[in-house]
Backbone as JSON Lines, residues from 0, in Angstrom:
{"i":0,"aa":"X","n":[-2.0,18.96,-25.51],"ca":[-0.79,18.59,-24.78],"c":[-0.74,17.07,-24.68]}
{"i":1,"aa":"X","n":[0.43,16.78,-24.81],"ca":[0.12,15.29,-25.04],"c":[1.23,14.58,-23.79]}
{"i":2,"aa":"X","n":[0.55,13.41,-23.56],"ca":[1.61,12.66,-21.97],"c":[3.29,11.98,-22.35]}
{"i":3,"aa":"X","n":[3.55,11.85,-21.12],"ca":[4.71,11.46,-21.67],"c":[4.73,9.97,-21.31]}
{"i":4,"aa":"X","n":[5.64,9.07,-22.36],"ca":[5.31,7.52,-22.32],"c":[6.37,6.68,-21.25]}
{"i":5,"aa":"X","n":[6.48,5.94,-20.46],"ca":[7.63,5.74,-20.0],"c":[7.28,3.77,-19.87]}
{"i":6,"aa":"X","n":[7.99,2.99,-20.45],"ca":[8.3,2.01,-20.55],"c":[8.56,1.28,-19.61]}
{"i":7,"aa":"X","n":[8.16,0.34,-18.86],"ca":[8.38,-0.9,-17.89],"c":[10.19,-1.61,-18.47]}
{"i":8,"aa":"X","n":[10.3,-2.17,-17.99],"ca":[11.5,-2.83,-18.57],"c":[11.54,-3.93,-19.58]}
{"i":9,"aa":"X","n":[10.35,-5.19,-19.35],"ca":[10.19,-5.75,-20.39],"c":[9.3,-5.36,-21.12]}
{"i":10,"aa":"X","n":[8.69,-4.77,-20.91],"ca":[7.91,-4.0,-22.74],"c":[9.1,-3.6,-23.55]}
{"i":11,"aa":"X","n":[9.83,-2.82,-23.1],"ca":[11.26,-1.8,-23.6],"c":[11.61,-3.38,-24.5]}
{"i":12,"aa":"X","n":[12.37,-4.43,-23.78],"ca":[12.53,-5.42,-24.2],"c":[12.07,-6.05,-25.26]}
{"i":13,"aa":"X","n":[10.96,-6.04,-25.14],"ca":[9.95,-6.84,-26.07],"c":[9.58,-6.04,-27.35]}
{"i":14,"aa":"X","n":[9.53,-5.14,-26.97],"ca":[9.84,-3.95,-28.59],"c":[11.03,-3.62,-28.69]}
{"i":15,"aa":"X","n":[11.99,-4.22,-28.87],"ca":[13.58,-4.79,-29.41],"c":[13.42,-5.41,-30.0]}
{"i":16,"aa":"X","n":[12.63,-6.86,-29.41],"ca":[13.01,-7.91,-29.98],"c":[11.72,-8.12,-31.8]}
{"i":17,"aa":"X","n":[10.63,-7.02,-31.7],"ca":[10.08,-7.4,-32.9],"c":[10.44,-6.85,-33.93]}
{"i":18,"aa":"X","n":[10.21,-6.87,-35.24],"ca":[10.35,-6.81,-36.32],"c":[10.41,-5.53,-36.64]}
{"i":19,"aa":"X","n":[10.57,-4.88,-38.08],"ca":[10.75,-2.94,-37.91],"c":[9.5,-2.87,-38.33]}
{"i":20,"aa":"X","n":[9.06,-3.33,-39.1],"ca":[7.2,-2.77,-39.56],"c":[6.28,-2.95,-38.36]}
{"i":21,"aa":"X","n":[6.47,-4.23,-37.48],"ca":[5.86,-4.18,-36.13],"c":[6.17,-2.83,-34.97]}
{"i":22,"aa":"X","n":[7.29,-3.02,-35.24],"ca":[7.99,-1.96,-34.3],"c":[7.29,-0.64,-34.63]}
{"i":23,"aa":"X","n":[7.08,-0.08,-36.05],"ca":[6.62,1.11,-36.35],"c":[5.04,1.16,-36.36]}
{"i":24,"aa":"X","n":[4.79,0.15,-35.93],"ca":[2.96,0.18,-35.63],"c":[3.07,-0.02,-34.47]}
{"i":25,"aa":"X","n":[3.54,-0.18,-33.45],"ca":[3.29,-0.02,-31.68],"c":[3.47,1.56,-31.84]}
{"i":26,"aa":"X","n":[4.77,1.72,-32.79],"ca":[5.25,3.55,-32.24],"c":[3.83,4.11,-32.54]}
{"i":27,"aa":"X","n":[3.29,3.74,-33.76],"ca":[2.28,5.0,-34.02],"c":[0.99,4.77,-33.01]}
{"i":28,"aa":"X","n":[1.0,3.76,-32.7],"ca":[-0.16,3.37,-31.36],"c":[-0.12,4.35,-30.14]}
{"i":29,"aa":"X","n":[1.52,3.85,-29.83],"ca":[1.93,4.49,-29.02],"c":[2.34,6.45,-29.34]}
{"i":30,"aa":"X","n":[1.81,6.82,-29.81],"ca":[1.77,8.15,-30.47],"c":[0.43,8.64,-30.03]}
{"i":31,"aa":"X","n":[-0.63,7.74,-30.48],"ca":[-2.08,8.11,-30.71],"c":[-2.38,8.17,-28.54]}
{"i":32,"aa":"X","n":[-1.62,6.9,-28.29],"ca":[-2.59,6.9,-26.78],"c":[-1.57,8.31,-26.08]}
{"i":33,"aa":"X","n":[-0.65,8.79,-26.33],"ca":[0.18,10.17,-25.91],"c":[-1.17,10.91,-26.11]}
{"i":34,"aa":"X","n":[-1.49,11.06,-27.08],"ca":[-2.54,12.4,-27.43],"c":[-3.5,11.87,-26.88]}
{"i":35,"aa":"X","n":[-4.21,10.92,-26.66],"ca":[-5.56,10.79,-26.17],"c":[-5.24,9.41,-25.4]}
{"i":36,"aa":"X","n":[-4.75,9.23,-24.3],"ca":[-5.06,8.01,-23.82],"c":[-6.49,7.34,-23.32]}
{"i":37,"aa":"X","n":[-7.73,7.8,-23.15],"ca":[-9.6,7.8,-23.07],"c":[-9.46,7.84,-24.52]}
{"i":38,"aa":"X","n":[-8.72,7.41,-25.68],"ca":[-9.4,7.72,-26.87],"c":[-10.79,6.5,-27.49]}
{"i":39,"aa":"X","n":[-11.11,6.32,-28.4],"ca":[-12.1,5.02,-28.75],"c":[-10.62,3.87,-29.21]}
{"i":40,"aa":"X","n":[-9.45,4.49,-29.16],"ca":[-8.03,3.02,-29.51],"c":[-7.69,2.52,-28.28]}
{"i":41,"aa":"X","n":[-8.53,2.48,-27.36],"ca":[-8.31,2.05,-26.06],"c":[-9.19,1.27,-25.25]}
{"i":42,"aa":"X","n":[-9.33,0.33,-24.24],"ca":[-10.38,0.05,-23.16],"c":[-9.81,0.09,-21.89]}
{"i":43,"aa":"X","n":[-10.85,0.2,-21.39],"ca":[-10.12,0.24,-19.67],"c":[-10.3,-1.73,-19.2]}
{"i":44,"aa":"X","n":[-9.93,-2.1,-18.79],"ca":[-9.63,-3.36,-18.66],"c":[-10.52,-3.93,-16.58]}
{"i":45,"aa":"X","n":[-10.47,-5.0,-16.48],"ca":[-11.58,-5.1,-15.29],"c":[-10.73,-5.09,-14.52]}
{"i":46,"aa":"X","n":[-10.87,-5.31,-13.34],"ca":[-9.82,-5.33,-11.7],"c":[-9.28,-3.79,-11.33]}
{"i":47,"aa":"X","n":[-8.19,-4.27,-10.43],"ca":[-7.79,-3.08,-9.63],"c":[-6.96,-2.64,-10.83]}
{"i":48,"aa":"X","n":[-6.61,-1.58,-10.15],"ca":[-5.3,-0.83,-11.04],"c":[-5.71,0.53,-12.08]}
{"i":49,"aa":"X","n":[-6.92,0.13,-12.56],"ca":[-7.39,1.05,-13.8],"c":[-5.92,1.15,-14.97]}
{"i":50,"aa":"X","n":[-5.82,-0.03,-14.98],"ca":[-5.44,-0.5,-16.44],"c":[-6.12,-0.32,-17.52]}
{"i":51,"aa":"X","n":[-5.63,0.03,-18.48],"ca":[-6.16,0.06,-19.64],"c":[-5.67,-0.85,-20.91]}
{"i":52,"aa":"X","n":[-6.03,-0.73,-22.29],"ca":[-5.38,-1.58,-22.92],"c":[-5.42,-1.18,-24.51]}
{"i":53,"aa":"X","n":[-4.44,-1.03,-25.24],"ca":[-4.69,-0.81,-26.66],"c":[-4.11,-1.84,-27.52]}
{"i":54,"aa":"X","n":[-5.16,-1.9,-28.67],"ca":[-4.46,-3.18,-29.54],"c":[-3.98,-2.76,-30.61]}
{"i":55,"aa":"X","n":[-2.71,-3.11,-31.11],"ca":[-2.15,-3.51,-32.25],"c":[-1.89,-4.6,-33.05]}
{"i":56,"aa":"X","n":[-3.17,-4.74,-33.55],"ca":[-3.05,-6.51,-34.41],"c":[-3.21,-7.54,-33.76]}
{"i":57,"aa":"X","n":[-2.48,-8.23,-33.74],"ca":[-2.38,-9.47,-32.57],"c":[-2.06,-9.36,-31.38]}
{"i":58,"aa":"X","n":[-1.53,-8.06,-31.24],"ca":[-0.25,-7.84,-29.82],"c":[-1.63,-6.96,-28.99]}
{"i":59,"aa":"X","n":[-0.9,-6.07,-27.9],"ca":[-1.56,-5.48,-26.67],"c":[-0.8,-4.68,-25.81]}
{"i":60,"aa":"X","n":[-1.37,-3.32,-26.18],"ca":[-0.28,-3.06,-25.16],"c":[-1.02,-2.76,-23.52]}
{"i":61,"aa":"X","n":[-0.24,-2.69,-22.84],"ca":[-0.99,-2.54,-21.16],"c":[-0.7,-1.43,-20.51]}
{"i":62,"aa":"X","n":[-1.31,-0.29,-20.07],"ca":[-0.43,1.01,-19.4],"c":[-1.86,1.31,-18.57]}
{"i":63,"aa":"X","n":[-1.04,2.1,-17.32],"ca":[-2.43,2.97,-16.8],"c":[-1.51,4.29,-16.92]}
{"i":64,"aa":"X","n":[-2.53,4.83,-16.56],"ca":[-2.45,6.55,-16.74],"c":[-2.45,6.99,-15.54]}
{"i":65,"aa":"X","n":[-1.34,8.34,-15.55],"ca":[-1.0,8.96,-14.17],"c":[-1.65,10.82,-14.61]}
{"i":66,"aa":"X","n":[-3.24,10.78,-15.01],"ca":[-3.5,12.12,-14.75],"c":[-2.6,13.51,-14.55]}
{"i":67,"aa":"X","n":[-1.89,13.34,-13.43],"ca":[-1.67,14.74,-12.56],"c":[-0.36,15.01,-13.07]}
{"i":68,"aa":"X","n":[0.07,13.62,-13.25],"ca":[1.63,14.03,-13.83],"c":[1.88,14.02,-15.21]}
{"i":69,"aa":"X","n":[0.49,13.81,-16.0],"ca":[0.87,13.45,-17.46],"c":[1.52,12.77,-17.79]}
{"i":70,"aa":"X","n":[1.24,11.38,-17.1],"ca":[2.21,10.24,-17.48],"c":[1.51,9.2,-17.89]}
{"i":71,"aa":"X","n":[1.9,8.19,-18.84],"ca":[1.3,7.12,-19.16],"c":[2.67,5.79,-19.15]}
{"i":72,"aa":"X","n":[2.28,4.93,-18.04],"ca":[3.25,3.97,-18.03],"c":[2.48,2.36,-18.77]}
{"i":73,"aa":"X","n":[3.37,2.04,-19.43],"ca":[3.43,0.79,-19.81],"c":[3.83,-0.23,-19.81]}
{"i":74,"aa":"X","n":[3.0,-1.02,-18.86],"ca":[3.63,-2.1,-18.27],"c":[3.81,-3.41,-18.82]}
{"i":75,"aa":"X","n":[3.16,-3.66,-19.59],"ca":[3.09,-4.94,-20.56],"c":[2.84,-4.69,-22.52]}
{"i":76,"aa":"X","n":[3.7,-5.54,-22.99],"ca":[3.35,-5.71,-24.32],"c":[3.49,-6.8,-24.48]}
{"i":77,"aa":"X","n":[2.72,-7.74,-25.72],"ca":[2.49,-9.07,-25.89],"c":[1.34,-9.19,-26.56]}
{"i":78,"aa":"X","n":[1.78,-10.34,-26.95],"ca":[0.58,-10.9,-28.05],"c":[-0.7,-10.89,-27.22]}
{"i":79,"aa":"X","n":[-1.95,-10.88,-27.7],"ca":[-3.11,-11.03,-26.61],"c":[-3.41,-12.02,-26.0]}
{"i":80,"aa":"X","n":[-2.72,-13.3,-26.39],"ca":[-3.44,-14.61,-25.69],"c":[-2.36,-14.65,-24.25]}
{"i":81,"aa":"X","n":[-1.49,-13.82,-24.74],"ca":[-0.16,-14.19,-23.21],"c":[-0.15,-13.01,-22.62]}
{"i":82,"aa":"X","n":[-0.81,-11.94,-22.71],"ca":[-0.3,-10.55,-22.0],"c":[-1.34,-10.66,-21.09]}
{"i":83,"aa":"X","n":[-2.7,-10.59,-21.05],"ca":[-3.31,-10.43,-19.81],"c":[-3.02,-11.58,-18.71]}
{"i":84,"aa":"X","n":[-1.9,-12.81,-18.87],"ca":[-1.87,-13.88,-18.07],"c":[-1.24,-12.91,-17.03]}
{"i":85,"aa":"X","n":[-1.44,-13.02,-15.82],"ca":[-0.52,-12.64,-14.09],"c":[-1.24,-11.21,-14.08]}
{"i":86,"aa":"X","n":[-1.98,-10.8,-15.02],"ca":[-2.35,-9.29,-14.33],"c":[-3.11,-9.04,-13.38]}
């Protein structure tokens, strides 16, 4: 059974604004952490929140996981040198 993904507002944004071959490598990222978000395409990230983090190339995406409801929200996407800034 796999979670369902639900988008922050500027992530949504920010996968608009990239390219279609980029665009179709977040989707399949974002495919893989649906089926297994604990998979080995993932880390859990330090501080509060139990953030986690998966990479695509240069970019990052940022989501924690809602267990009970089978949800996985994603709060940040961005290149890696600018996405963990304010978390």
């Amino acid at each position: 059974m796999t979670y369902e993904i639900r988008l922050a507002h500027d992530a949504a944004a920010y996968l608009q604004r990239v390219d279609r071959r980029t665009f179709e490598r977040f989707q399949e990222r974002l495919e893989q952490i649906a089926t297994d978000p604990y998979g080995p395409h993932t880390k859990s990230l330090a501080g509060p929140g139990k953030r986690r983090a998966a990479r695509v190339g240069g970019w990052r995406i940022i989501f924690t996981v809602e267990t009970t409801a089978r949800v996985i929200y994603v709060s940040d996407v961005g290149p890696r040198g600018q996405v963990y800034r304010g978390l």
